[in-house]
N, C-alpha and C positions, 0 to 999 in steps of 0.2 A: 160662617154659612151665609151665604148670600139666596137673597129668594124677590123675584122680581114681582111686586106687587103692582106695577102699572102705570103710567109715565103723567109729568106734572102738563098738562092741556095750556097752561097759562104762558109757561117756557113755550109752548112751540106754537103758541100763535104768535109771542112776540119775536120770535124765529122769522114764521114766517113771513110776518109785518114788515122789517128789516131785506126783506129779498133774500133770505137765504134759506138753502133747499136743507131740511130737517131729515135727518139718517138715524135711524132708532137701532141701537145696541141693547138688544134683551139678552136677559140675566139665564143662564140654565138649569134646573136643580135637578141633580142625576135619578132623584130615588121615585120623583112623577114627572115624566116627562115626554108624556104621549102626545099629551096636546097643546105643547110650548110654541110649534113652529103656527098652527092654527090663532095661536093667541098675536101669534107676530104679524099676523098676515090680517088679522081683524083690527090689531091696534096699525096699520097702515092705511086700512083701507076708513078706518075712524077719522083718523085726520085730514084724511084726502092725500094723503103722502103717496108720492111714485119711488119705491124702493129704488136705488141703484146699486150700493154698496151695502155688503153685508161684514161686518167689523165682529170679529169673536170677542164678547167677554168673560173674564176669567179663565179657568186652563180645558177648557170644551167648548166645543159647538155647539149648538141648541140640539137635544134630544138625544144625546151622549150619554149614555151607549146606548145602543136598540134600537134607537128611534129617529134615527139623523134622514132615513128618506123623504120624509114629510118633508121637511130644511131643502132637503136635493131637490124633488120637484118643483116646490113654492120658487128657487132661485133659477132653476132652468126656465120656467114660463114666464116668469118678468126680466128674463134677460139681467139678472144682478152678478154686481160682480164679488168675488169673494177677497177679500183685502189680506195679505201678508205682511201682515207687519216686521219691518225690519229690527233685528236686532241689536243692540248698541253695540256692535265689535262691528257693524255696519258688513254683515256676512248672514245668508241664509233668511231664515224669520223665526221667530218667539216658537217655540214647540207649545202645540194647543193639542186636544186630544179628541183625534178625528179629524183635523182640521186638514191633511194629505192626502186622507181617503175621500173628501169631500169635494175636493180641491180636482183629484185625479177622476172621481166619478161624473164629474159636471162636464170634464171632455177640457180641464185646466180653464176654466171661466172664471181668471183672476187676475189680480194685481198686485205690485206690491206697495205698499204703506209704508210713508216711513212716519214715524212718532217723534217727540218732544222728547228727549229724555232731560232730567235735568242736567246733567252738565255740557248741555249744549243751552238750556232755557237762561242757564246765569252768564251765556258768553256777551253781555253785554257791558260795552267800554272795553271790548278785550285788544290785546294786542294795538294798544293806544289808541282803537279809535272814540270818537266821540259817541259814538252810538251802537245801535246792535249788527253793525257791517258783518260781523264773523257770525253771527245767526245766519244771516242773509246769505252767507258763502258758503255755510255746511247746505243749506236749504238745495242750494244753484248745484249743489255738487250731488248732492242725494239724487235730485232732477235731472240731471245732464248727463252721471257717468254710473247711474248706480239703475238706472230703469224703475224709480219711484213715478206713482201716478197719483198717489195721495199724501197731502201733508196731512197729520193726524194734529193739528194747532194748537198750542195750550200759549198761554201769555206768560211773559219773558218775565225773570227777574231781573230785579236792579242791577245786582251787580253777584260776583262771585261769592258764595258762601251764607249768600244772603239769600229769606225766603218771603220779602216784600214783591209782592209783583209788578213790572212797570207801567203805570198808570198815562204816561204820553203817547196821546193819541197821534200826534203827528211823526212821533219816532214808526210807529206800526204801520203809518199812511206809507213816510220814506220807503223804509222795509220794502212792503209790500208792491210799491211803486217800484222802485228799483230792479228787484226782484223779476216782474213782470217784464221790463223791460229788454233786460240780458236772455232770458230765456227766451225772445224773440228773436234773436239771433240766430239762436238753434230752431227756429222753427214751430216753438212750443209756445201755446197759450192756453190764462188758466180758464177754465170751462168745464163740462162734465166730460170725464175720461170712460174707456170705454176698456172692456176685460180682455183677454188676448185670448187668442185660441190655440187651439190644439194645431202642432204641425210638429214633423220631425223628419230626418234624411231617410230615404230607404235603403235597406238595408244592402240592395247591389251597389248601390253609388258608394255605400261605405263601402261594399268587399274592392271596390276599385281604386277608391283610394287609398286602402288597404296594402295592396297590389303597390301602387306608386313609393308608398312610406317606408315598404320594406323594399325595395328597388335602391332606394335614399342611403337605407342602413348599411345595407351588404357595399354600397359605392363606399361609405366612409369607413366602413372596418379595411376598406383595400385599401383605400387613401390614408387611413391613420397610421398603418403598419409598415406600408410601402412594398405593398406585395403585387411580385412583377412576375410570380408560376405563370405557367403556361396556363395554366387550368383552375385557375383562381376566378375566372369569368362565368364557371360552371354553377358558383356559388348565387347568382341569381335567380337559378332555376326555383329557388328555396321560396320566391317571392309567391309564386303559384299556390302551393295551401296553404300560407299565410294572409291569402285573400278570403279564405274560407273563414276565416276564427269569427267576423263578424255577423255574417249568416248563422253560425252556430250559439255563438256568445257573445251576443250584441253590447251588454253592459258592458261585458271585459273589454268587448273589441272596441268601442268609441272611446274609451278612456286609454285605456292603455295603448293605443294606436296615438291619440291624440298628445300622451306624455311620450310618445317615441317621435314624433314631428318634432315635437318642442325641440331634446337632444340631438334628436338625427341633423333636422336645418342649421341647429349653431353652430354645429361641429363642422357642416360644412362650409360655413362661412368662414369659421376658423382658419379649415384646411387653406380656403383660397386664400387671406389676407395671410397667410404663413407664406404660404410659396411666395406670391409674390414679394412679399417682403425681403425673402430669401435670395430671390433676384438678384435685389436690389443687393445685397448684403455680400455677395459673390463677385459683383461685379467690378471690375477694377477704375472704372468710369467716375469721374469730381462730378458732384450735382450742383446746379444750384438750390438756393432755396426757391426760387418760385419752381422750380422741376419739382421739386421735393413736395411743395404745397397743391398744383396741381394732381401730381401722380397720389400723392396721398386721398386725394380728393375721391376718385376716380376706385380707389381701392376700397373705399367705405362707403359709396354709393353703392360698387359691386358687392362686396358683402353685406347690405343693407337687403339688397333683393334679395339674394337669397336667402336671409332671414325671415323677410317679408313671404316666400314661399311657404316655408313652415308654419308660418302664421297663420295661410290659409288654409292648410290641411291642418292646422288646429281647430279654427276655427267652424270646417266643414263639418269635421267630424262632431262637433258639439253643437250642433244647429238643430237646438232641441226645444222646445216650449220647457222643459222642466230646468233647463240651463239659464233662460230666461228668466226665470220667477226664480233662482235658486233653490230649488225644491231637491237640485244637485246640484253639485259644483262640482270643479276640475280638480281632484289634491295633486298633491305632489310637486305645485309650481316651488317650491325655495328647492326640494331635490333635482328638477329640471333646470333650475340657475346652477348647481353645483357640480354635476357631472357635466357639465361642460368647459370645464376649468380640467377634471381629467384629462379627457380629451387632450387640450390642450399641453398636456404634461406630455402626454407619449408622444405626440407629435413635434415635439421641441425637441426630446429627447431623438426621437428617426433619424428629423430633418437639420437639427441645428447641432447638438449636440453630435452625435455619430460620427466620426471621421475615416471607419472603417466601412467595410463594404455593407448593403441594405439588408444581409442573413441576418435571422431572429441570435444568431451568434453574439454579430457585430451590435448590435442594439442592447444585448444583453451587456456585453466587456463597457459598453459603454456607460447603463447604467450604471454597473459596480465603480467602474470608473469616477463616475458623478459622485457619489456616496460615501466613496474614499480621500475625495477633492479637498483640500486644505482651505478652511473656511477662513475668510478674512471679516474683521471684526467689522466693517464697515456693510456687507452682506451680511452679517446677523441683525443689524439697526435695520437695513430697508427689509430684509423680512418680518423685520418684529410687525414694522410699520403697516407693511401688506397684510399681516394676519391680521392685525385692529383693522384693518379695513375691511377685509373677509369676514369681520364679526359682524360689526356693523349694517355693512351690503345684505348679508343673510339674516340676521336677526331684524331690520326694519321692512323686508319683505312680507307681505302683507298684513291685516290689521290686525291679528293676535301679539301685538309686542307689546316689548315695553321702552324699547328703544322711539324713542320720539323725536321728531325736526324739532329744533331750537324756534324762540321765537322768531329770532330774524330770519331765517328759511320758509317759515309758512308766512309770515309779511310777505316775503320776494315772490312764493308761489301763489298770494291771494292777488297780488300788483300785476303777475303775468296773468291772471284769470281773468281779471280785472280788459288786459288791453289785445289776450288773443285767443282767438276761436279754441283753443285748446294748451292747455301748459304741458311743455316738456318737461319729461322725467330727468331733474337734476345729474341722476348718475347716466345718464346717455348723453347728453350737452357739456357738460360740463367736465367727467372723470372719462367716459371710455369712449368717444370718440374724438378728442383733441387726444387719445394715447396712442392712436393710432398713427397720424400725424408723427408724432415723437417716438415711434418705434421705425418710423422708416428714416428718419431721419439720423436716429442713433442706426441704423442701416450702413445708411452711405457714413457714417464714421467710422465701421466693423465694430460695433462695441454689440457682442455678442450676450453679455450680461443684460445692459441696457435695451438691448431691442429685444431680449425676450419680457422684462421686468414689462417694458409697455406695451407689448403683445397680449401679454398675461390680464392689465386692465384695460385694454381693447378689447378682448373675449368676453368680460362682463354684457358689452352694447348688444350684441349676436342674442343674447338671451333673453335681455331685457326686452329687445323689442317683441321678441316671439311672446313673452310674458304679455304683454299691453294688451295684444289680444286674446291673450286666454281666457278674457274679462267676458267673458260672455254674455254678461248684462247689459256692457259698455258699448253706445252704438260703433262701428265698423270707421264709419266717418269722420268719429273724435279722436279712437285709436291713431287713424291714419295722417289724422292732423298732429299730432302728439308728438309721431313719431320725424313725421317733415320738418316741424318746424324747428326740434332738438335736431335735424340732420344739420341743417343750416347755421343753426347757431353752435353747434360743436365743427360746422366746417372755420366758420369767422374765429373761434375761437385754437383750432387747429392751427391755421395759419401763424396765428400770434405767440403760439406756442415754439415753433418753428422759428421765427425771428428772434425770441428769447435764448432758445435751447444756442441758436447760431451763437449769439452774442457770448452766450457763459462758453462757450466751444474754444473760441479765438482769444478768451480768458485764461483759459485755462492750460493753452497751448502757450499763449507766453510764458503764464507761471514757468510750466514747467522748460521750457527754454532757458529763464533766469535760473535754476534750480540744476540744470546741470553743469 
């Protein structure tokens, strides 16, 4: 039981001696607590303190249950803000009791907090450095991509498993120093932070873009099928009360509209880097590699935009004050990365596989066909290989895992942080946009196995980018940097990809010359 008896005067004059602004965290006791928020407001108004922030302690609000209006108006006329402290899965904030209703009553006059947990406080010497760098980098990261306006500060320990605190002053100076200075990059300095307000889409603007998403859907079920009726066009008209669901079922409709953007724009990206690739793969034309490197270019820029569309009828759709603070979030983002790998299945199957005419017949003989196909043992190694990687990919999608980057991956991703406005997501620079590249390539060779294997991890990029912005917290600006900078560096790395793939090619063709 905890029962707030009244705060030490000696601590906060030497608080406020030192230049720093004193934020009083009163204790709640549920069984009297009529005139808790009055005792809060007398002991501010004692010290001479100008409330800003209002920080919950223990698992209630001040005057929980019954008595939380007092708390409501005392924070509406001094303009305070209500503080959300983040959770260590770095998702949502701590459930306090009242703390939503408080939060939603004030018209959202909040923020969110992030806290010290320990095992971020012992990340000191981590990852070889000398000092508390990886403090400094969850800190930057909390700030930059998570929409934190308060560090909630506790002092670091020495080291890992240890509960010594570290007593060097100029490590914290560093820190802190550093710290400030990278966050000026972005625009942000530290200072007193201010609550956010209330704003959210109306509800026509959603039924319009409503309207658009399902427009989106109905084009890719005719594109993924290859359906060329006469009267398969009639199937839009469907877009019309589908524009209503939002006006009617606003919750349903912004989410569930907003996980149908996610699917619907990757798939259509899909479709295009399919065909075209398909093109490429029909045509009886020698490339070169610079054709190959250019044209590949041009193909993943164009499937990049229209990912990038998705992204913002994600993102319109969830332009919510409560998406902000996470008071909700998006689910469904690892089901939105994996139904677009379906996708990807039937469409392979239409347009690559098929040899037969475009009837749901023909698509049919063909699957059975595929399913009956005599597997060779070296296709059961790259598929073993592709489902560890499908585990992988969807198990370290977002922070409930247990799947973790190795040390040498978060070194490389703190070193990019370190030298640019935003770091690219590994699996888009690195695995599925240099596969795109190598699927148009195995293209002009006809290796029909091979260019759908890198189709298959070029599909990954289509979702991942749409994912970057699902981040709703995450400002629009760092997304879009995220997403540019992995474009560039999966093209440099594409190209190189391309020179290699050449080389094992002309390898492999002699082999098999000497061999007959």
């Amino acid at each position: 039981m905890n029962i707030g008896i009244g705060y030490d005067p000696e601590k906060i004059s030497l608080a406020k001696e030192a230049g720093l602004d004193v934020v009083l965290r009163p204790i709640n006791f549920p069984t009297y607590n009529e005139k808790l928020a009055d005792a809060y407001k007398a002991a501010n108004e004692k010290y001479g303190l100008q409330p800003r922030i209002y920080i919950v302690h223990g698992k209630e609000v001040l005057g929980y249950p019954g008595n939380e209006a007092s708390l409501l108006k005392y924070i509406k006329d001094e303009n305070i803000a209500i503080a959300l402290i983040e959770s260590s899965t770095q998702r949502e904030h701590l459930e306090q009791e009242g703390l939503d209703n408080l939060v939603k009553d004030s018209g959202y006059q909040a923020l969110r907090a992030f806290t010290m947990w320990d095992y971020i406080r012992e990340r000191n010497k981590y990852y070889n450095y000398s000092g508390a760098e990886e403090i400094e980098n969850t800190m930057f990261r909390a700030i930059t991509e998570r929409n934190i306006r308060v560090i909630y500060f506790k002092p670091f320990f020495e080291k890992k498993d240890s509960t010594k605190f570290l007593t060097d002053v100029e490590e914290y100076e560093r820190t802190f120093s550093s710290l400030e200075n990278r966050l000026s990059k972005h625009n942000i300095a530290l200072g007193k932070t201010q609550p956010m307000k209330e704003f959210s889409i109306g509800s026509k603007r959603m039924a319009v873009m409503a309207f658009g998403i399902t427009l989106a859907a109905i084009m890719l079920f005719i594109k993924m099928f290859n359906i060329r009726h006469k009267y398969a066009n009639y199937l839009y008209f469907f877009s019309l009360p589908a524009a209503l669901i939002p006006i009617v079922m606003r919750s349903l409709g912004e989410k569930g509209f907003a996980f149908g953007a996610a699917v619907v724009f990757s798939g259509l990206a899909i479709y295009y880097f399919m065909i075209k690739i398909k093109d490429i793969y029909d045509s009886s034309d020698k490339y070169s590699n610079t054709y190959i490197m250019l044209r590949s270019t041009a193909i993943l820029i164009s499937s990049l935009v229209i990912s990038l569309a998705g992204a913002i009828f994600v993102v319109a759709m969830l332009a919510d004050v409560k998406y902000m603070l996470e008071m909700d979030i998006f689910r469904g983002v690892k089901f939105a990365q994996i139904l677009p790998f379906g996708i990807f299945m039937v469409m392979f199957i239409v347009y690559f596989m098929n040899k037969e005419d475009s009837s749901i017949k023909g698509v049919v003989n063909t699957t059975v066909g595929f399913l009956n196909k005599e597997v060779k043992i070296y296709y059961g190694i790259i598929v073993g290989i592709l489902g560890l990687v499908a585990y992988i990919y969807i198990s370290r999608t977002g922070h409930e895992t247990n799947v973790q980057p190795s040390n040498i991956e978060m070194i490389s991703r703190n070193f990019m942080e370190y030298v640019l406005i935003a770091r690219p997501r590994t699996k888009e620079f690195l695995v599925a946009f240099p596969a795109i590249f190598a699927a148009v390539f195995a293209a002009s060779k006809k290796s029909e196995f091979f260019t759908g294997i890198f189709m298959l991890v070029g599909a990954i990029g289509t979702s991942s980018v749409i994912n970057t912005f699902s981040h709703i917290r995450t400002p629009i600006y760092l997304s879009f940097a995220r997403t540019l900078i992995a474009l560039l560096f999966g093209i440099i790395l594409g190209c190189i990809l391309v020179i290699i793939s050449s080389i094992c090619y002309r390898i492999y063709m002699k082999v098999q010359e000497r061999l007959k």
